[in-house]
C-alpha positions, 0 to 999 in steps of 0.5 A: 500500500503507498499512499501518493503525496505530492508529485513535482515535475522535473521535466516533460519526462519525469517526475519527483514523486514523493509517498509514503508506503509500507515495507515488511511492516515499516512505513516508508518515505519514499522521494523518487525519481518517475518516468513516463512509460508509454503503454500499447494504445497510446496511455501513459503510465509512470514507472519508479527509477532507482534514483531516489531516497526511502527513508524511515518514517521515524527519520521525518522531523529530521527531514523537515529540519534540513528543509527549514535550513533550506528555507532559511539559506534561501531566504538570506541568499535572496537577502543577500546576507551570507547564509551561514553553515551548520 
């Protein structure tokens, strides 16, 4: 069982897919790279490559950390101050 989240397009090709899913009984975060795979009669369906990252659900509120830092040394590099180093 995954359960979608979010999918971000990262050209007319491919895209970021992040989900959560299930894996002998532990749950998953899953940031994938898709790609467009073409079916007899002309449907497309997206298919996982290997380029990617799973990681516990346990390691979520670290994830979340390294994205308030990304924030962050966004918004000082478009302020342009320095941003600093951890």
């Amino acid at each position: 069982m995954s359960v979608l989240i979010k999918d971000i397009k990262k050209n007319n090709n491919e895209i970021i897919r992040i989900e959560v899913s299930e894996f002998k009984g532990r749950e998953l975060i899953n940031i994938r790279v898709w790609f467009q795979s073409i079916l007899p009669g002309g449907d497309v369906e997206y298919k996982p490559t290997q380029k990617g990252v799973t990681l516990n659900i346990a390691e979520f509120a670290e994830l979340k950390d390294g994205i308030d830092k990304l924030a962050n040394y966004l918004s000082d590099k478009e302020a342009g101050s320095a941003p600093g180093q951890p």
